[in-house]
N, C-alpha and C positions, 0 to 999 in steps of 0.2 A: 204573290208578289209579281211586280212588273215584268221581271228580271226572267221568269219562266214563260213569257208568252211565247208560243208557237205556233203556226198555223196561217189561217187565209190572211192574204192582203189584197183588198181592196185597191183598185183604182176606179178615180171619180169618169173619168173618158175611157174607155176601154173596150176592145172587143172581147181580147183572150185573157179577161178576169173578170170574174161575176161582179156586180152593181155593190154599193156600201151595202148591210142591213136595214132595213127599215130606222130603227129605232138610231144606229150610228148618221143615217143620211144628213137629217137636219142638221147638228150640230155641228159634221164636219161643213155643210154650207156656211154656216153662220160663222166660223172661224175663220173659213178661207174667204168669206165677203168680204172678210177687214183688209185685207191685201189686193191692192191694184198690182196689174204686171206680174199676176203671181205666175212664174214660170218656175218654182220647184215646193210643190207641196207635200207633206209626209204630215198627215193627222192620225195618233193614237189613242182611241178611244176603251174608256174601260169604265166599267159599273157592275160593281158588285165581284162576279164572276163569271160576265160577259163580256167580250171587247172588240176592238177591230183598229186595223192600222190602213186608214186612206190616205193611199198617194196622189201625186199629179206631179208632171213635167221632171226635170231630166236635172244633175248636176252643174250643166254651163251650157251658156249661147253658145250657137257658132259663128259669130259676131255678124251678121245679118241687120238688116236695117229694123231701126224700130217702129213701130205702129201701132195702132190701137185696135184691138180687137174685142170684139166683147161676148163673154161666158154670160148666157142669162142669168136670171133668177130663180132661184127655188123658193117654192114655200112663202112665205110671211116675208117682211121688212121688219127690222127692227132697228129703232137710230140708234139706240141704245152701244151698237156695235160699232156703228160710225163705219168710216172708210178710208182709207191712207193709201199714200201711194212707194208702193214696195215691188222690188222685181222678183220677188219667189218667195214661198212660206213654207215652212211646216209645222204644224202643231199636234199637241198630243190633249188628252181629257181625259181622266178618269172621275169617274163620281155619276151623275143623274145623266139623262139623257134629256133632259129638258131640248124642247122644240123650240129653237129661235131662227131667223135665216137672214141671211143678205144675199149682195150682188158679189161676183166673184168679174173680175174688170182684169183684161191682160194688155197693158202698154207694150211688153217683149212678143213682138209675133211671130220670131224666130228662139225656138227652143231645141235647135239640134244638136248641142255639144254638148258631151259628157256622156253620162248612162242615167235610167230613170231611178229617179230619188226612192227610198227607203225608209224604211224604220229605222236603220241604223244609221243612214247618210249621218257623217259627222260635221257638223256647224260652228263655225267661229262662235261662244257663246257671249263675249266680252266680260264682264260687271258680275256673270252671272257663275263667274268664276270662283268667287268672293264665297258662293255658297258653299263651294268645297272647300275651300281654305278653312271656313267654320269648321265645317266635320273634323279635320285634318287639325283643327287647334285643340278643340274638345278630347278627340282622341289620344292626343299627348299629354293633356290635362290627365286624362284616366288611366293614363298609363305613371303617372306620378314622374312625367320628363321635365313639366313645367307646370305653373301655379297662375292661374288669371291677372294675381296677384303682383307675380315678379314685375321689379322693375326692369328697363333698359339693360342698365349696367351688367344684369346678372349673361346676357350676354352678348356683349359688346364691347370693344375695347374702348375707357375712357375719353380718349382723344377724337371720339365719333357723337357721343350723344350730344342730343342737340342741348339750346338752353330755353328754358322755362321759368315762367315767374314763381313756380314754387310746386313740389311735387315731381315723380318719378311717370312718366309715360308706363303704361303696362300693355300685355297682350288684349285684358279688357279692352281699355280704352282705344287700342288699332284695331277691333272686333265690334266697336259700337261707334266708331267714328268721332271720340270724345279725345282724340289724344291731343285734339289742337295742332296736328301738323294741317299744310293747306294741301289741295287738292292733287298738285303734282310737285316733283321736287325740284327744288330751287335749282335756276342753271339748267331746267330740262329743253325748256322752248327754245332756246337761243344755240344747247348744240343739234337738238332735233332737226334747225332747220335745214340742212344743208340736204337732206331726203325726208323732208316734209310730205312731200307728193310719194313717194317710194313707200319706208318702210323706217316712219323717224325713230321707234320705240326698238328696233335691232340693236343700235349700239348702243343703247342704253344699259350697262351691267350693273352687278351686284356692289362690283366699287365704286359705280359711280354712284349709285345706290346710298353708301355709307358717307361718301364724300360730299352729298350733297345732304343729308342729316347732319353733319360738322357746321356746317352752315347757316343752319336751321337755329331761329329763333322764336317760340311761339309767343302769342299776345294771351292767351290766355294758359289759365291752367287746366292742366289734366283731368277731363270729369267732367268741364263744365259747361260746356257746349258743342253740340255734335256739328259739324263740319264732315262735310261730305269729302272722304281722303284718297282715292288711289295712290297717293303716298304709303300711306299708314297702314291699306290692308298688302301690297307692295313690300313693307318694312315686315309686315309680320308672316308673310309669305320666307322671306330670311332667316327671322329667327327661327321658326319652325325646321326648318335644315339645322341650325346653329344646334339647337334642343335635341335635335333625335337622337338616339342611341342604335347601337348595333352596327355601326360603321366604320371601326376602326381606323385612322388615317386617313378619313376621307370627308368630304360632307356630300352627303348625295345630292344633286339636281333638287328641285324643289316637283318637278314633273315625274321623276321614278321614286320620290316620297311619296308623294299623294297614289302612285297607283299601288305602292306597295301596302298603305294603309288603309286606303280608300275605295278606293277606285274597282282593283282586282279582289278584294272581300264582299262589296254590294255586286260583282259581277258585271260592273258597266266596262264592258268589253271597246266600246267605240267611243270611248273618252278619252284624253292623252292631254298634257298639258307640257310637254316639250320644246326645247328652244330651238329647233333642228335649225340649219341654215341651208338646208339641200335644196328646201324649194325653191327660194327666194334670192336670186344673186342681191346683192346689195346694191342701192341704186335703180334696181330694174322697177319697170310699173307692169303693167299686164299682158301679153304676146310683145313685149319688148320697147313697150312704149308708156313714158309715163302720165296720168294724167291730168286732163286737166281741169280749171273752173276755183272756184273758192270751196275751201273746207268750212265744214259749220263746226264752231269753236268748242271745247269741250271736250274728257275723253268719251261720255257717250256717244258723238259722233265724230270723235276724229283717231280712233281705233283703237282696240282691244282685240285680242286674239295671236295665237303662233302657228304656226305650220305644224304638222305633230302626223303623226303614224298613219301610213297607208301612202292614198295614191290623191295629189290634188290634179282635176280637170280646169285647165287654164284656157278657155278658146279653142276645146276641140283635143287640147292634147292631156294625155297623162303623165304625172312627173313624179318615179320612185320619189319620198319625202322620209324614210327611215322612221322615227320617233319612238312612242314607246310600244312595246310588245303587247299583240294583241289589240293596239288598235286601229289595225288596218279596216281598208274599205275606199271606197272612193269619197274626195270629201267634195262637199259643196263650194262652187266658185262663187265671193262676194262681189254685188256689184253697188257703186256709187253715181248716179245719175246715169243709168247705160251704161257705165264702163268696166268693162272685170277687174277685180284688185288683186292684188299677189295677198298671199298669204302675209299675217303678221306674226311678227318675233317680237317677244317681249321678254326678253332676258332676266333683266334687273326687276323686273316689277309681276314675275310671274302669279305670284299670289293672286294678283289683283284682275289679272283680266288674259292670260294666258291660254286657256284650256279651250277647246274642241269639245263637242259632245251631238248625242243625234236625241231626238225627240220619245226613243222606249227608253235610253240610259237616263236622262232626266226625267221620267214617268218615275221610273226605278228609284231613284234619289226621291222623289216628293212620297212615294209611296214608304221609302223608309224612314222618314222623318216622321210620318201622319202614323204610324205604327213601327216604334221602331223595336218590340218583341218580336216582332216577326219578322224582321232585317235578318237575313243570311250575315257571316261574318260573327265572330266571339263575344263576350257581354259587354268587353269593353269600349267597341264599336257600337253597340245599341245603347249604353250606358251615357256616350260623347251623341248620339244621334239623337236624346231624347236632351241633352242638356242646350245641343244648338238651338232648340224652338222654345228653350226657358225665357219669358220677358226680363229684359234687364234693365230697362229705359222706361219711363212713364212722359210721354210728348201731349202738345195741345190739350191739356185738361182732362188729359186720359182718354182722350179719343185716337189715341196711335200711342204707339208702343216700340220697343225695339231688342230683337233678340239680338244672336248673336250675328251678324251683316244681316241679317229679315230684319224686314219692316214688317209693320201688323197694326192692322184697321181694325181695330175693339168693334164688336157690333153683338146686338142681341140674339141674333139669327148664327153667330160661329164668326171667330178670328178670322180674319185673313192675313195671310202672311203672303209676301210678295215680293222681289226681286229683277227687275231688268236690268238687261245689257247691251253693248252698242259695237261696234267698229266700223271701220267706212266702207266695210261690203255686207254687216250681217246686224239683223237688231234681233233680242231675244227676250221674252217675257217667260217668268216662272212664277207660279202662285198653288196655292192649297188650302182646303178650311180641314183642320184637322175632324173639328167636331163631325161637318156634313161629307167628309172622306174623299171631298171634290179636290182636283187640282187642275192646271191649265196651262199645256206648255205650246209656246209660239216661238218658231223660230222661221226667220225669212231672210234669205239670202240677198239683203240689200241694207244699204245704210238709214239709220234713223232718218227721221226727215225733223222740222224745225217744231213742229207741231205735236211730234207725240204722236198721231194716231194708232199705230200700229199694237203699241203699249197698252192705249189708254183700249183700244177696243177690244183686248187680252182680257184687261183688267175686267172690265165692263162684264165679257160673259164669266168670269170667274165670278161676279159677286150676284149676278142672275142665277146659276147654276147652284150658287150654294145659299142662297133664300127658300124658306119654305113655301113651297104654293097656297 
C-alpha cells in the first residue's frame, strides 16, 4: 500500500539529493510539463513495488516580482499532455512507467517563502473532497447507520425538506448527483458577497445550510437527471453527522467524522477536513490585503477548501492553524493570478469541498479503492471501499458511467474513474484504472484557469498510461 512508502525523495533541481530514477524521470517530466509557473511540485510515483516521490519548489512566494523563466525540456513532446498555466503542482502516479515528457515553464521566478514541498505538503483539494464523503457514506451504509435508500425525512426535521414534484431525495441521489437540487444553495451568492474576494464560503453554516433546503424547490424528480450539486454532496456531508452513532449528545464536526472513520484507518495522516477559523481572520485576503481582478464563475474556480491541521506559509510566514490531529505539517499557499489566497473555510458545505490532503495520502486512497482487500482498516471499511467504485448511473449510451461522486469513462483497454477539484488558489485532478492498477494524482497550488488545462493534461496521461502498448 501507499500508506507504507518510506524512503528516498527525489528532487528534480538539486545538489544535496540524488536525480529521479531513470524509469520515474520521464513521467515526473511529463506531469510537471502540464503546469506553467510551477513553483511547488511533489510527484509520487509507484509501479508495482517500485516508486519515488519527486519534488520541486517550496510551499509559498516571498512575494517578489513575477517573471517568466524557463525549465527546459526533457525527452519527447507530447500534445497529448498540453500546457496550462498554474503557479505550482504536485502530482503523484502509480501504475506503468510509460515514457511521455513535456516542457516544464516557471511564470513565478521568485520561490523563496515557505519550506520545500513534500510528499506530504497538504493541498487545498476542493471537489475532490466529494471522494471521501463517498467512503464516509458507504462506510455508514456498512455499518447499518443508514440505507442508500432512506429518505430526507428520516433525518431531518419536516419543516427543512425541500419540495419536489414527486418522490423523496436520498443519500443515493446526493452521491450521484440526481437529487435535483442546483449547484449551490439558494440565497448563497447574494450573502457570500459581502467577502466574495476574502473568504465567502466562512459564514456559510450548517443552518444556513438547512434554511436554504426550506427554500428549495426542485423542477425535476429525484433520479432523473444528474445536475452537478455542491449543494447535494454539502447536504449529505450533514446527514452523515446526523446518521452516525457513538456520540452521545453531541453531533461531531463532519472533519473529526471522516478522520475518525476514514481518514485515520487508511492512515492518511496529512489529510484533515476541519472548519478551523485560526488561519483566516474573516475579511482578510493574503499578508493583509484583499485581492483583486474578476473571479471565474463557478465553485470549480471560485473556492473549495478550509484551513485544517498544521502550519499554513502565507508570504513568508507561519500561522499555528490547530484542526485535526495528526495532520500537521506545512500546508501549501494557493495562489490566483500571482496572488496568495488565505485559506478557505467551508463550514456548512464541508462534505463537499472542505478537506486538505497531500499527493501519498491520495495515492493511498486510489490505491485503496483499486484494491480494497488489501486497505488497512476493518472489513467494513474495505467492504464501503469496494462499494464506492460500484457503477450506479449508466450516461451517454454507456460510454460514461457514474459511481458513487466518480465519474468513469467505460473503455476496452480498463474503466477510468476520475474526479477534479478547484478553489481559487488550488486545482486537483484524481484518477485510476482499476483493471491496469494506474492512478494519477495532480495537485497545484494555483487556481483553475478558464480552459481546463491542468485537468485535462492529468486526464490525458491517466488514459495514456493505462492503454496497452
Amino acid at each position: 500500500m501507499t500508506a507504507g512508502l518510506t524512503g528516498t525523495v527525489y528532487e528534480m533541481k538539486s545538489a544535496d539529493r540524488p536525480p529521479p530514477p531513470d524509469w520515474a524521470r520521464g513521467p515526473a517530466a511529463a506531469i510537471t510539463g502540464a503546469a506553467r509557473g510551477a513553483g511547488a511540485v511533489a510527484i509520487a510515483l509507484r509501479q508495482g513495488e517500485r516508486w519515488a516521490v519527486v519534488t520541486h519548489g517550496r510551499t509559498g512566494h516571498d512575494g517578489a516580482a513575477h517573471g517568466r523563466t524557463g525549465h527546459g525540456r526533457t525527452g519527447h513532446d507530447d500534445a497529448a499532455y498540453g500546457r496550462t498555466g498554474h503557479d505550482g503542482a504536485a502530482h503523484g502516479r502509480t501504475g506503468h512507467d510509460e515514457a511521455a515528457y513535456g516542457r516544464t515553464r516557471h511564470d513565478g521566478a521568485a520561490h523563496g517563502g515557505g519550506t520545500p514541498v513534500t510528499a506530504d505538503t497538504p493541498f487545498e483539494i476542493g471537489s475532490v473532497t466529494k471522494c471521501l464523503t463517498a467512503v464516509l457514506l458507504a462506510e455508514q451504509v456498512a455499518r447499518g447507520e443508514m440505507a442508500y435508500g432512506d429518505p430526507l425525512a428520516r433525518f431531518l426535521p419536516s419543516g427543512v425538506l425541500p419540495r419536489t414534484p414527486g418522490g423523496s431525495i436520498t443519500p443515493l441521489h446526493l452521491a450521484t448527483h440526481t437529487s435535483g437540487l442546483p449547484r449551490l444553495p439558494p440565497g448563497f451568492l447574494a450573502a457570500a458577497a459581502p467577502r466574495w474576494f476574502s473568504n465567502p464560503y466562512a459564514g456559510f453554516t450548517a443552518d444556513d445550510l438547512l434554511r436554504s433546503l426550506a427554500r428549495t424547490r426542485t423542477r425535476v424528480r429525484p433520479g432523473e437527471r444528474v445536475r452537478y450539486s455542491n449543494f447535494g454532496v454539502g447536504l449529505l456531508g450533514e446527514l452523515l453527522v446526523r446518521a452516525a452513532s457513538g456520540h452521545p449528545g453531541r453531533r461531531p464536526p463532519y472533519g473529526e467524522l471522516l478522520a475518525a472513520r476514514v481518514l485515520a484507518p487508511l492512515g492518511l495522516r496529512h489529510t484533515s477536513a476541519s472548519a478551523s477559523t485560526s488561519c483566516a481572520p474573516a475579511g482578510s485576503g493574503s499578508c493583509g490585503r484583499a485581492p483583486r481582478g474578476p473571479v471565474e464563475g463557478g465553485w470549480q474556480a471560485d473556492g473549495e477548501g478550509t484551513a485544517d491541521g498544521g502550519r499554513t506559509v502565507d508570504c513568508g510566514r507561519t500561522v499555528d492553524c490547530g484542526g485535526t490531529a495528526g495532520s500537521g505539517g506545512t500546508t501549501a499557499v494557493g495562489y490566483w493570478h500571482g496572488r496568495a489566497r488565505p485559506p478557505w473555510l467551508i463550514p456548512g458545505l464541508a462534505g463537499a469541498g472542505a478537506a486538505r490532503s497531500s499527493a501519498r495520502d491520495l495515492l493511498t486512497l486510489l490505491d485503496a479503492l483499486m484494491d480494497p482487500a488489501a486497505a488497512p482498516g476493518g472489513g467494513g471499511l474495505r467492504t464501503a471501499l469496494a462499494d464506492v467504485t460500484r457503477p450506479r448511473l449508466s450516461l451517454g449510451g454507456g460510454a460514461r458511467r457514474l459511481a458513487l461522486v466518480w465519474n468513469i469513462r467505460v473503455r476496452a483497454e480498463g474503466d477510468l474513474y476520475h474526479h477534479s477539484g478547484g478553489t481559487r488558489g488550488f486545482t486537483t485532478f484524481t484518477g485510476f484504472c482499476p483493471s491496469r492498477r494506474t492512478a494519477v494524482v495532480a495537485l497545484a497550488n494555483t487556481a483553475p484557469t478558464a480552459d481546463g488545462g491542468f485537468v485535462q493534461s492529468a486526464y490525458s496521461v491517466l488514459r495514456v498510461l493505462s492503454t496497452p502498448s
